[in-house]
C-alpha positions in Angstrom: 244.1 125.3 -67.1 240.3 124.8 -67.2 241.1 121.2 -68.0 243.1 120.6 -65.2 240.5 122.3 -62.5 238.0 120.6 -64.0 239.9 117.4 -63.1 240.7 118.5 -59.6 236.9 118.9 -59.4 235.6 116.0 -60.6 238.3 113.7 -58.5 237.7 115.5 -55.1 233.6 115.1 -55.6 235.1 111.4 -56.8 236.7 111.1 -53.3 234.2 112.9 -51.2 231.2 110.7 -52.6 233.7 107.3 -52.2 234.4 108.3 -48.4 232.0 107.9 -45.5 231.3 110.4 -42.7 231.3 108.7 -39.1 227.7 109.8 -38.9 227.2 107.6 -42.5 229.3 104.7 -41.3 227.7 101.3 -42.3 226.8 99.6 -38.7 227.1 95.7 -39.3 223.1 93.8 -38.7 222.6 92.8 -35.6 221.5 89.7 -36.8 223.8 88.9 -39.2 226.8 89.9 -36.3 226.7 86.8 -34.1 226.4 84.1 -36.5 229.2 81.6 -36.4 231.1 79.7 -33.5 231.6 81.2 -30.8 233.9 79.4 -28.3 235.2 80.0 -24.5 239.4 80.3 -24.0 238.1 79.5 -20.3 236.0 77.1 -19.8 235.5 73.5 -21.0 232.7 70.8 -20.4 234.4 66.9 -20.6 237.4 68.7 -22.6 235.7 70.3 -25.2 235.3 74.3 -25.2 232.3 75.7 -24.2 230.3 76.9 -27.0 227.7 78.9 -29.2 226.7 78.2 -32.6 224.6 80.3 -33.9 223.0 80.0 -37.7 221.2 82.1 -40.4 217.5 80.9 -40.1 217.4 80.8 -36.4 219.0 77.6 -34.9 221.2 78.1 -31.7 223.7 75.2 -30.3 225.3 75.2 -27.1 226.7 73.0 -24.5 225.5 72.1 -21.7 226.6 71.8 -17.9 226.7 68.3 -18.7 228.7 68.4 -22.3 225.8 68.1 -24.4 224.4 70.0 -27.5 221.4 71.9 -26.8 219.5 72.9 -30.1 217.0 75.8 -29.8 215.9 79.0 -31.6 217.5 82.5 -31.7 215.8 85.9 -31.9 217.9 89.0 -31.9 215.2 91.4 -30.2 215.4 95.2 -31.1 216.3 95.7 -27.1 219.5 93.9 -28.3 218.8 91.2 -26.0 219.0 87.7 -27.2 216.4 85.5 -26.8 216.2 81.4 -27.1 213.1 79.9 -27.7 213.4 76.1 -26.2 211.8 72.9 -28.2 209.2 73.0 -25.1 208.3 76.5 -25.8 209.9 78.2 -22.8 212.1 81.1 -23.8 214.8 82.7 -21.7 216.5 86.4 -22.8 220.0 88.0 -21.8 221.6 90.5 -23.1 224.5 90.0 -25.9 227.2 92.6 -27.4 229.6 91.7 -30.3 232.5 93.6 -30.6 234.7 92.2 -33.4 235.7 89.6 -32.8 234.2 88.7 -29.2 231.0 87.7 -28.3 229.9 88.7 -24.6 227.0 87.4 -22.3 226.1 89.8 -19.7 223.3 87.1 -18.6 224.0 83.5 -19.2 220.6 82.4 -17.5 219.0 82.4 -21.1 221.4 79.6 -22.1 220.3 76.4 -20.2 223.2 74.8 -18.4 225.4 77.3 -17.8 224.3 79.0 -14.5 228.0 78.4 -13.5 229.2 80.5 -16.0 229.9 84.1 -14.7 227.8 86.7 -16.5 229.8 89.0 -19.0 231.7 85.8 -20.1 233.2 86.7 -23.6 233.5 84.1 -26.3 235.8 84.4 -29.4 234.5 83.8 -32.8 236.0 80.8 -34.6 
């Protein structure tokens, strides 16, 4: 009998140290969240989808209004805004959200070239 409780015991403190509270849960980095491809179902610039690629180490891809790759730098700010630092030193900050899957702009402004791009456009990762 004692050896059976004391097996009972130790497997449910087993299970209650294995399983996380929602107050524990482990929230993915924000910085590690939007790496990857992101691309448009929508919109398209000379047939190609329009996209963001973002990279560990801080290099951010995109295409412009006029189909071609824009290279810059990324910051993920603690604000949760993104901001992209241009090779001529301007920068330009919008706010981001990642939720699975989907990648949305509230602000598109920071990304050069697509002021015809609504703000809260969502982009799936690839």
């Amino acid at each position: 009998m004692k050896r059976s409780a004391g097996i009972a015991l130790f497997a449910l403190g087993f299970l209650t140290a294995c399983s996380q509270s929602p107050a524990e849960e482990v929230k993915p980095d924000p910085q590690k969240e939007l790496l990857g491809r992101w691309e448009s179902p929508e919109f398209s610039r000379a047939h190609k989808p329009l996209f963001v690629q973002v990279e560990d180490g801080g290099a951010i891809s995109f295409l412009n209004k006029q189909a071609m790759v824009v290279e810059a730098k990324w910051m993920r700010l603690t604000s949760g805004e993104l901001q992209v630092t241009y090779p001529a030193g301007s920068s330009r900050r919008c706010k981001v959200s990642v939720d699975k899957q989907i990648l949305t702009i509230d602000d598109t402004r920071c990304l050069q070239g697509w002021d015809d791009v609504p703000p809260g456009v969502s982009l799936i990762k690839q």
